[in-house]
HTML snippet that shows the backbone in 3Dmol.js (N, CA, C, O; Angstrom):
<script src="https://3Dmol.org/build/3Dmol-min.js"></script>
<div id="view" style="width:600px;height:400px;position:relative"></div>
<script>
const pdb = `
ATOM      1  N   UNK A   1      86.994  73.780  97.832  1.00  0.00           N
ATOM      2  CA  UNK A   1      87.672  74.504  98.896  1.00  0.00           C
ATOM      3  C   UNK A   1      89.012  75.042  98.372  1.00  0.00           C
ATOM      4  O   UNK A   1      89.725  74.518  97.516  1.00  0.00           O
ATOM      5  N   UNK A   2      89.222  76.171  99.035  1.00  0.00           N
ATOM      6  CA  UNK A   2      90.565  76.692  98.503  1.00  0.00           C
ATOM      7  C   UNK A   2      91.759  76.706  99.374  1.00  0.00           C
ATOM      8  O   UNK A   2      91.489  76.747 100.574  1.00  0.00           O
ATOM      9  N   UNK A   3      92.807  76.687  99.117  1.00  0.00           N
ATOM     10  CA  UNK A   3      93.834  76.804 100.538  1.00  0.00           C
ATOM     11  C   UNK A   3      94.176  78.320 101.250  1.00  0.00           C
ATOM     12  O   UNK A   3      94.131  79.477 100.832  1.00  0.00           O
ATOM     13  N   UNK A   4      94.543  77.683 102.561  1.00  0.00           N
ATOM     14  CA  UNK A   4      94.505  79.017 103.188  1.00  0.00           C
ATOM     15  C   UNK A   4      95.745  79.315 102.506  1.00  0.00           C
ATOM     16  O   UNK A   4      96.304  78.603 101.672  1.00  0.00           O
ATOM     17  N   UNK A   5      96.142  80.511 102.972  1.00  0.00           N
ATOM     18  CA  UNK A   5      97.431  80.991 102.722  1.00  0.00           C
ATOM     19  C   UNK A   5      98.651  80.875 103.944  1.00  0.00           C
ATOM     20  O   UNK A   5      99.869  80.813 103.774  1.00  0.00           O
ATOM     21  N   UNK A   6      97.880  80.868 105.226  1.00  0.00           N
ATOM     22  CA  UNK A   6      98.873  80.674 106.205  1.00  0.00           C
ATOM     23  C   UNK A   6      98.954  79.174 106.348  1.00  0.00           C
ATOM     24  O   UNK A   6     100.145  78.870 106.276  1.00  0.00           O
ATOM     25  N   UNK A   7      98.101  77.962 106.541  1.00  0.00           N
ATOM     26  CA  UNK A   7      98.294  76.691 106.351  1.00  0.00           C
ATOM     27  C   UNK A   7      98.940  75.664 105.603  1.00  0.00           C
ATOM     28  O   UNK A   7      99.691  74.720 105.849  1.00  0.00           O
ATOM     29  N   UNK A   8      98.176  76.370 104.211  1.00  0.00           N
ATOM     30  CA  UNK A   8      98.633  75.308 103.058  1.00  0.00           C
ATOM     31  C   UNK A   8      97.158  74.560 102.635  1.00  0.00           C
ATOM     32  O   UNK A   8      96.987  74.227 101.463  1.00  0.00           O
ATOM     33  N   UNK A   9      96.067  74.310 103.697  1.00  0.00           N
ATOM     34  CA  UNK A   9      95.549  73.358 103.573  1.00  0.00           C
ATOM     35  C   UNK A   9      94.187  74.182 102.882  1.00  0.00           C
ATOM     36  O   UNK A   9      94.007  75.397 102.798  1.00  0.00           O
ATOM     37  N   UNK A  10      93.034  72.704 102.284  1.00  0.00           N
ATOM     38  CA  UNK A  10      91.622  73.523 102.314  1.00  0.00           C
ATOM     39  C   UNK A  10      91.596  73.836 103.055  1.00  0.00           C
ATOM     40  O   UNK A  10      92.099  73.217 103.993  1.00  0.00           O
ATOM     41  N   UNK A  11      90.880  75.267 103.261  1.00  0.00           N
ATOM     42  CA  UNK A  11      89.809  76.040 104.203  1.00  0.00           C
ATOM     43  C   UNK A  11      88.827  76.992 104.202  1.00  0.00           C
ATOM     44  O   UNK A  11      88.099  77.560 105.017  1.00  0.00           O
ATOM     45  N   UNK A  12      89.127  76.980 102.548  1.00  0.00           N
ATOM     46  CA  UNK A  12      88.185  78.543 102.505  1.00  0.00           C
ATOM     47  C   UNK A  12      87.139  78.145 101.276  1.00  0.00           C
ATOM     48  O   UNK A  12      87.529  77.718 100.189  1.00  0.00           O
ATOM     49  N   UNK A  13      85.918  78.329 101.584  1.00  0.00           N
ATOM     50  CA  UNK A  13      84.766  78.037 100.362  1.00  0.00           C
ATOM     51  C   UNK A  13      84.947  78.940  99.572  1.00  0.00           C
ATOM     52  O   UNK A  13      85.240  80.134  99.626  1.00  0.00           O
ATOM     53  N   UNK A  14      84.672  77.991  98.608  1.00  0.00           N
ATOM     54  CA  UNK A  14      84.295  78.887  97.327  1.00  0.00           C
ATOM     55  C   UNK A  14      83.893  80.611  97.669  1.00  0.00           C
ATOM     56  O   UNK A  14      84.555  81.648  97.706  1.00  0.00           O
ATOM     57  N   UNK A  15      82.180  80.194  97.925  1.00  0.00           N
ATOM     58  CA  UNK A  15      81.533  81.814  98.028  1.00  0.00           C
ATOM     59  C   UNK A  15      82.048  82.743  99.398  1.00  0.00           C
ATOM     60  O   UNK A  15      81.516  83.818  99.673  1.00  0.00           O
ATOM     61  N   UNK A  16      83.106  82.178 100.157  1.00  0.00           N
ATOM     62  CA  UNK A  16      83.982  82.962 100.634  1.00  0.00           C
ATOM     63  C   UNK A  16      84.637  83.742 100.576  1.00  0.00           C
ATOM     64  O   UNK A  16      84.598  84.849 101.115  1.00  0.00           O
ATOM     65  N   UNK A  17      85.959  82.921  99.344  1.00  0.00           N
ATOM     66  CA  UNK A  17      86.139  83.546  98.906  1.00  0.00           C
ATOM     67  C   UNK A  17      85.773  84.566  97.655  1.00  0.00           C
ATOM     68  O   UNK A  17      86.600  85.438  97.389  1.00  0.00           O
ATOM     69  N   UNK A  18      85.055  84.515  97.200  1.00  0.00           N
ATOM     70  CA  UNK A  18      84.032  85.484  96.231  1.00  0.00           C
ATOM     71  C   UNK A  18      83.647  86.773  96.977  1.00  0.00           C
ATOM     72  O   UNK A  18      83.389  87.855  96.450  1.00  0.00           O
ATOM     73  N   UNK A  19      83.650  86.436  98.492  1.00  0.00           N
ATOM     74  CA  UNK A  19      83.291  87.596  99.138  1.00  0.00           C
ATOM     75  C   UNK A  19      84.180  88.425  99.757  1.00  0.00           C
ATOM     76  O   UNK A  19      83.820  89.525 100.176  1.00  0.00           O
ATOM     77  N   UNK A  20      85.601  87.921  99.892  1.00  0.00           N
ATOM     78  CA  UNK A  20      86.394  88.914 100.496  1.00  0.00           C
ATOM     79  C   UNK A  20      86.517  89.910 100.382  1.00  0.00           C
ATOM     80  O   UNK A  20      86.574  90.313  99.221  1.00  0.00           O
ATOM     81  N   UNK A  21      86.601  90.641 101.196  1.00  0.00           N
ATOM     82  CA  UNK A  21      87.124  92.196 100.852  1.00  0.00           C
ATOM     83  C   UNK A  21      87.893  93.138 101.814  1.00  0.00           C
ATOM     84  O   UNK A  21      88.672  92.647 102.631  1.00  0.00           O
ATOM     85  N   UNK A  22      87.767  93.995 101.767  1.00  0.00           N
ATOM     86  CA  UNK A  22      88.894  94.721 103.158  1.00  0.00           C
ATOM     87  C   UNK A  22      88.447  94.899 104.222  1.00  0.00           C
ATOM     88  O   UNK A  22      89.180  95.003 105.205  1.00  0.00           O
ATOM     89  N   UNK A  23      86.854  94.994 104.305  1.00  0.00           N
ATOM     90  CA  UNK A  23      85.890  94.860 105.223  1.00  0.00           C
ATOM     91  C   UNK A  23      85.697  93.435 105.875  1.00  0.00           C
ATOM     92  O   UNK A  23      86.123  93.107 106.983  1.00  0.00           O
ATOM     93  N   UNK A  24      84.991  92.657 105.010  1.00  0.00           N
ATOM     94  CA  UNK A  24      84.874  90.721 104.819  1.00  0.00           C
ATOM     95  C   UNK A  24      85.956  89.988 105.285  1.00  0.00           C
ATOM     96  O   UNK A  24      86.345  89.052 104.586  1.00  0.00           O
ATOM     97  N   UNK A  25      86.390  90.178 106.097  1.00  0.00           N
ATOM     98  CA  UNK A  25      87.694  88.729 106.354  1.00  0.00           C
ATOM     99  C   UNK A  25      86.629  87.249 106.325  1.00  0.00           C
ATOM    100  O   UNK A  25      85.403  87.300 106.219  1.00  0.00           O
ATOM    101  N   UNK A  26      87.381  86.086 106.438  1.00  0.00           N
ATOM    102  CA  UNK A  26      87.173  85.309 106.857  1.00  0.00           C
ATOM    103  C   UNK A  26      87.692  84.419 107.471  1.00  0.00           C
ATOM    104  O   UNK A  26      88.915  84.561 107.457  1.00  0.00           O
ATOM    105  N   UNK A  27      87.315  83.409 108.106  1.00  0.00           N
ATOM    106  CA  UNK A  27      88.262  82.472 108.879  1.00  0.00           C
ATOM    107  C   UNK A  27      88.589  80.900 108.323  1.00  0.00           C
ATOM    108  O   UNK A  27      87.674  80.100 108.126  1.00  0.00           O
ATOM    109  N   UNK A  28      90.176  80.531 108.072  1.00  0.00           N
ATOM    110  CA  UNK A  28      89.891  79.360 107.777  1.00  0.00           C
ATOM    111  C   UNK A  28      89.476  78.812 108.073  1.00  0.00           C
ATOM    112  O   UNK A  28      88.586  79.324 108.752  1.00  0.00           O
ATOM    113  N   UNK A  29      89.405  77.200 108.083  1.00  0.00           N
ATOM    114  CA  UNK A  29      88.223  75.882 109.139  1.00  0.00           C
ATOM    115  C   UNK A  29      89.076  75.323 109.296  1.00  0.00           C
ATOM    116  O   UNK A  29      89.036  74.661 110.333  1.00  0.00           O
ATOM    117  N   UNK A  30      90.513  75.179 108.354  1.00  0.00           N
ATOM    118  CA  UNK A  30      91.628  74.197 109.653  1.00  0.00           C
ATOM    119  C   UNK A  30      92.139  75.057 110.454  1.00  0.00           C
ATOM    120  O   UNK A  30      92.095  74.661 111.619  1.00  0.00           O
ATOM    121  N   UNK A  31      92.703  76.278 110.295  1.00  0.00           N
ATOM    122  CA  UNK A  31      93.840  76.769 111.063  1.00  0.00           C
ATOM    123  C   UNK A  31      93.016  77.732 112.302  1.00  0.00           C
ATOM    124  O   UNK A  31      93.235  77.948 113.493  1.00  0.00           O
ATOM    125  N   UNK A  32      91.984  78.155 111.337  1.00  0.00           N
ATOM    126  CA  UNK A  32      91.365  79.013 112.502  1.00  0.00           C
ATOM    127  C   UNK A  32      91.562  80.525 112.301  1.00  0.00           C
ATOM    128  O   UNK A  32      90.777  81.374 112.721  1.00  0.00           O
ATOM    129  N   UNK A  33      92.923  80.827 111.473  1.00  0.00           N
ATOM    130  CA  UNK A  33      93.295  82.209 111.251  1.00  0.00           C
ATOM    131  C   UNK A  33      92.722  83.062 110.589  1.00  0.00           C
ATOM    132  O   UNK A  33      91.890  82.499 109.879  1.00  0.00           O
ATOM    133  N   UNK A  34      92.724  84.669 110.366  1.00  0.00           N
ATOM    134  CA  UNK A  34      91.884  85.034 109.680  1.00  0.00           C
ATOM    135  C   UNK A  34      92.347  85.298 108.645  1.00  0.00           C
ATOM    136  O   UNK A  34      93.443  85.858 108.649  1.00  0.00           O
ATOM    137  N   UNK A  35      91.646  84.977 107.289  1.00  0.00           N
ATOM    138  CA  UNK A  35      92.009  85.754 105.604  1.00  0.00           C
ATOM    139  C   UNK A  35      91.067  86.808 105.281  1.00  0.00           C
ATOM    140  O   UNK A  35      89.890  86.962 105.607  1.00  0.00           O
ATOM    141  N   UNK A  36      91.969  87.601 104.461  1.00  0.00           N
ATOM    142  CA  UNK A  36      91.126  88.991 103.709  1.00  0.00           C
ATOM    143  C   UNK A  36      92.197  89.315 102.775  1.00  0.00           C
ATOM    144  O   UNK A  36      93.149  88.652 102.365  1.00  0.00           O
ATOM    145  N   UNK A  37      91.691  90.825 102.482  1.00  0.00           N
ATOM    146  CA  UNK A  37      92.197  91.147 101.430  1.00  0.00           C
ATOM    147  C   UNK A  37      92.635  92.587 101.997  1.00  0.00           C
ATOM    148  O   UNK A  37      92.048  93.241 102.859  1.00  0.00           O
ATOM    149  N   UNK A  38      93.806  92.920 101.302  1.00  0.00           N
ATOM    150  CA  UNK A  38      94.508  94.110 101.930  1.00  0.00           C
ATOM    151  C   UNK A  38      93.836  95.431 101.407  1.00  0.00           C
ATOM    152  O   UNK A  38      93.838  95.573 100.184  1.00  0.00           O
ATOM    153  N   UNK A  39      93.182  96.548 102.277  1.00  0.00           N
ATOM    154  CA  UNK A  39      92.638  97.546 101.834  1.00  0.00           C
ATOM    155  C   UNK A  39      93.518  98.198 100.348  1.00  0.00           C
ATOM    156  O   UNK A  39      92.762  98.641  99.483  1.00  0.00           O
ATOM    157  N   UNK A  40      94.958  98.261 100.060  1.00  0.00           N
ATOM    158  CA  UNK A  40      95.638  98.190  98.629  1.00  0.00           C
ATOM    159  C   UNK A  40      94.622  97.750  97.483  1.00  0.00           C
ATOM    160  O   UNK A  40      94.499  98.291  96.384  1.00  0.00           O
ATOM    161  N   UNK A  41      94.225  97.127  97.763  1.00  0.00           N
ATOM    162  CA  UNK A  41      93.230  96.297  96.909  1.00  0.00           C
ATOM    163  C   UNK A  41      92.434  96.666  96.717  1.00  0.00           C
ATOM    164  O   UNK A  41      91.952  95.941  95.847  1.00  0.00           O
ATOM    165  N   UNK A  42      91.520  97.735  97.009  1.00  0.00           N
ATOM    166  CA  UNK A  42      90.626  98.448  96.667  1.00  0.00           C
ATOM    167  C   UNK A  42      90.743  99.465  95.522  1.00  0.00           C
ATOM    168  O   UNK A  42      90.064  99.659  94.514  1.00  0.00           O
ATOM    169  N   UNK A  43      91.908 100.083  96.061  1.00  0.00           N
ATOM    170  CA  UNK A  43      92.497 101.346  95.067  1.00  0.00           C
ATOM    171  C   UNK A  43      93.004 100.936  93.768  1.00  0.00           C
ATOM    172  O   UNK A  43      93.277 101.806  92.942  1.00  0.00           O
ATOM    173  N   UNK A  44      93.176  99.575  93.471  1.00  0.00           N
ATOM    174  CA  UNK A  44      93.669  98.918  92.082  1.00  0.00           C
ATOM    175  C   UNK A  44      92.397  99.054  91.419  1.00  0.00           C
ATOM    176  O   UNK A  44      92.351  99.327  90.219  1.00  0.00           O
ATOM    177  N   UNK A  45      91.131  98.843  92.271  1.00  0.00           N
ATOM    178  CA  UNK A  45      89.848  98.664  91.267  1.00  0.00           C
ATOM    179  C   UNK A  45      89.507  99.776  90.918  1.00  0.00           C
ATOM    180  O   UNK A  45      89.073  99.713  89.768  1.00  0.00           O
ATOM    181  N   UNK A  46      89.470 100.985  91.402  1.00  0.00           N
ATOM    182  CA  UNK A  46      88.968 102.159  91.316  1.00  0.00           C
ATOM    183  C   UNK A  46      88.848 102.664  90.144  1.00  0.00           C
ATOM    184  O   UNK A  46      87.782 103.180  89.808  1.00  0.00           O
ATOM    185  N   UNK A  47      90.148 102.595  89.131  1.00  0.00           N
ATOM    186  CA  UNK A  47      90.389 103.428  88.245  1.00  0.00           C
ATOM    187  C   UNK A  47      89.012 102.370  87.662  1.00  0.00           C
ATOM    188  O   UNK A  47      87.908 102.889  87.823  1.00  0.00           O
ATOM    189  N   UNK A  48      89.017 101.122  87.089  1.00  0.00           N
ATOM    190  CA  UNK A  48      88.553 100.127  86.577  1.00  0.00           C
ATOM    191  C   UNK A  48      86.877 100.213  86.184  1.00  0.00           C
ATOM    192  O   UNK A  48      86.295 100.081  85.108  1.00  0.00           O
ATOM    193  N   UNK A  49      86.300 100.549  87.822  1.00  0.00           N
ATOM    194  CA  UNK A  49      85.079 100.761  88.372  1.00  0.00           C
ATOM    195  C   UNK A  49      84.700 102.658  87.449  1.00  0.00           C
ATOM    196  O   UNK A  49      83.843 103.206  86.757  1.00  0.00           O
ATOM    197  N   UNK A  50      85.804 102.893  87.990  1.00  0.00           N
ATOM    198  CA  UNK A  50      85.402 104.448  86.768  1.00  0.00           C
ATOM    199  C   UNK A  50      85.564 104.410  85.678  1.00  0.00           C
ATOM    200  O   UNK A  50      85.023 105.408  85.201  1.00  0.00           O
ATOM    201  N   UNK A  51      86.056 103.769  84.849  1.00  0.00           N
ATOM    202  CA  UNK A  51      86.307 103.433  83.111  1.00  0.00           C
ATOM    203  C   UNK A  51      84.399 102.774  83.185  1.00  0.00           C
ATOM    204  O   UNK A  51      83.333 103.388  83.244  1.00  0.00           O
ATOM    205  N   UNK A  52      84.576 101.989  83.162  1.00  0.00           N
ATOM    206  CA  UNK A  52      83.087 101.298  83.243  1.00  0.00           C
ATOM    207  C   UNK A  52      82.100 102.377  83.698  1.00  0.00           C
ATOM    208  O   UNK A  52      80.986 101.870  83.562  1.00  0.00           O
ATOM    209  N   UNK A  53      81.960 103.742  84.219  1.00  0.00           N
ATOM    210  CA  UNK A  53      80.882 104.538  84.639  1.00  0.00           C
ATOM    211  C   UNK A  53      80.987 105.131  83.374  1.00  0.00           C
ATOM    212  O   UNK A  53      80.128 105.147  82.493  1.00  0.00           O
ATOM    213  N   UNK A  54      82.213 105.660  83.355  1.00  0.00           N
ATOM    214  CA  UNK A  54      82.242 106.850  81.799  1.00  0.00           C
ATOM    215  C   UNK A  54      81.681 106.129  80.566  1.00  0.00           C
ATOM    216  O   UNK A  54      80.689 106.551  79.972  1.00  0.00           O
ATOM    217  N   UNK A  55      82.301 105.108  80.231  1.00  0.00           N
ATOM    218  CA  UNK A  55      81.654 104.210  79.270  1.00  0.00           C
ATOM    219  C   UNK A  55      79.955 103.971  78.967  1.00  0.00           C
ATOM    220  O   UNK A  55      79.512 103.531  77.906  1.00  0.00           O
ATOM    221  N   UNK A  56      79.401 104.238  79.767  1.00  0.00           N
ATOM    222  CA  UNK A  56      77.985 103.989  79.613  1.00  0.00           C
ATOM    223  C   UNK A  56      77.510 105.158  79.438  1.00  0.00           C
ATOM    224  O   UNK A  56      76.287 105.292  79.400  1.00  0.00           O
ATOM    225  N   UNK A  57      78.446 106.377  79.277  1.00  0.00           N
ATOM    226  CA  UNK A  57      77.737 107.739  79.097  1.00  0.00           C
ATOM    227  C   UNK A  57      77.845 108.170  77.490  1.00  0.00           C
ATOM    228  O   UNK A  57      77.341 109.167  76.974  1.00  0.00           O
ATOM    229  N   UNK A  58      78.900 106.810  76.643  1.00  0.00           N
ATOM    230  CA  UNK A  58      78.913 107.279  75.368  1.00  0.00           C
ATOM    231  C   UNK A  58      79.028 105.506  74.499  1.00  0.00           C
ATOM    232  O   UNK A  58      79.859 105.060  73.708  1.00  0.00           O
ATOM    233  N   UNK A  59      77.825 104.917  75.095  1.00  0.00           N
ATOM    234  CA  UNK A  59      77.073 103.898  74.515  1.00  0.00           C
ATOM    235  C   UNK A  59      75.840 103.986  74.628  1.00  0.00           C
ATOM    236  O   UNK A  59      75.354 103.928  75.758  1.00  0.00           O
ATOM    237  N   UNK A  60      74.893 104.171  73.331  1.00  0.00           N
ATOM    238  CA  UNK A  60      73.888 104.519  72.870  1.00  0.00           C
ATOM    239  C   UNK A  60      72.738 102.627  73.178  1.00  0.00           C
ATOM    240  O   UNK A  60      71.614 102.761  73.660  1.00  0.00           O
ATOM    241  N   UNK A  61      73.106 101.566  72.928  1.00  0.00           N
ATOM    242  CA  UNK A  61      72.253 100.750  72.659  1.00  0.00           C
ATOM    243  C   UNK A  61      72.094 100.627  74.388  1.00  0.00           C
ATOM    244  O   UNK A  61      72.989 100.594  75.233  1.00  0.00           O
ATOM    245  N   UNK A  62      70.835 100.583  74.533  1.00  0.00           N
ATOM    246  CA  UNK A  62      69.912 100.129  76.688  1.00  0.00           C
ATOM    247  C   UNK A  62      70.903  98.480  76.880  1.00  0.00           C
ATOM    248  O   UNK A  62      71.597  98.283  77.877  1.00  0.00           O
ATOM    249  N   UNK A  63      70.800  97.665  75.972  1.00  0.00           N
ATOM    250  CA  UNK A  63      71.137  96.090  76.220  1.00  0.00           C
ATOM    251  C   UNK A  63      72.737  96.039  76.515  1.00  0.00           C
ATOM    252  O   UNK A  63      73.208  95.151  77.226  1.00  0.00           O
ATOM    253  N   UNK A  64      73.573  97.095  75.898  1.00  0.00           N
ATOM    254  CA  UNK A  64      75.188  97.476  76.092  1.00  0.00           C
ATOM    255  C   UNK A  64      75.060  97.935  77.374  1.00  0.00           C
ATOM    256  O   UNK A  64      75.896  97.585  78.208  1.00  0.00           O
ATOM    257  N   UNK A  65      74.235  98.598  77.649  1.00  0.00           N
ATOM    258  CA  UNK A  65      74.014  99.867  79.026  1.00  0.00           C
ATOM    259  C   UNK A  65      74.103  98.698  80.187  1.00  0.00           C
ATOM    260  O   UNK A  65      75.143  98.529  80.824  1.00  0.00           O
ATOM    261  N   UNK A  66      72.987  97.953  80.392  1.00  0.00           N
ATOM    262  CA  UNK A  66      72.680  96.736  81.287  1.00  0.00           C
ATOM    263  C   UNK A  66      73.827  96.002  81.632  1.00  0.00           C
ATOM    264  O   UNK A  66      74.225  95.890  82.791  1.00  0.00           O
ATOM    265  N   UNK A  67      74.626  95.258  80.179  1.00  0.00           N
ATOM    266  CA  UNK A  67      75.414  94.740  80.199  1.00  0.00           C
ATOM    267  C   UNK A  67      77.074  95.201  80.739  1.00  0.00           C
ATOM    268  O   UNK A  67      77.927  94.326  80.889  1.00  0.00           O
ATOM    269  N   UNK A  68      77.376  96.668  80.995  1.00  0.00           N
ATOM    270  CA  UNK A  68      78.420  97.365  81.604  1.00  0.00           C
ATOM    271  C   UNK A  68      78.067  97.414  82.828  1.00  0.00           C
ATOM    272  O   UNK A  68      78.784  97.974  83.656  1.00  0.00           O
TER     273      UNK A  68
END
`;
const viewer = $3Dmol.createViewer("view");
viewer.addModel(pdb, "pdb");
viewer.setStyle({}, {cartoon: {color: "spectrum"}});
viewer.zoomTo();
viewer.render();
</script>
């Protein structure tokens, strides 16, 4: 379990948090409040998510391809 951020305490599972997103909130189990992730947070990945598209357009081996 992980701690909330407004509590202090466990509240948030593992594959919870794995799932947050700007959409995905979730709710702790002590406090009750809700956690997510600030739509900001999307736009950090972007560039990231596009390096990784271009990249597979000038790697030749299928098993590199899969693996990006």
């Amino acid at each position: 379990m992980y701690k909330c951020p407004h509590c202090g305490k466990p509240g948030i599972s593992v594959w919870r948090k794995l799932c947050l997103g700007p959409l995905i909130p979730t709710t702790c189990k002590q406090c009750r409040k809700e956690v997510g992730v600030p739509y900001s947070a999307m736009f950090i990945i972007i560039p990231f998510i596009t390096v990784l598209c271009l990249v597979q357009f000038f790697v030749d081996p299928i098993t590199l391809k899969i693996a990006i």
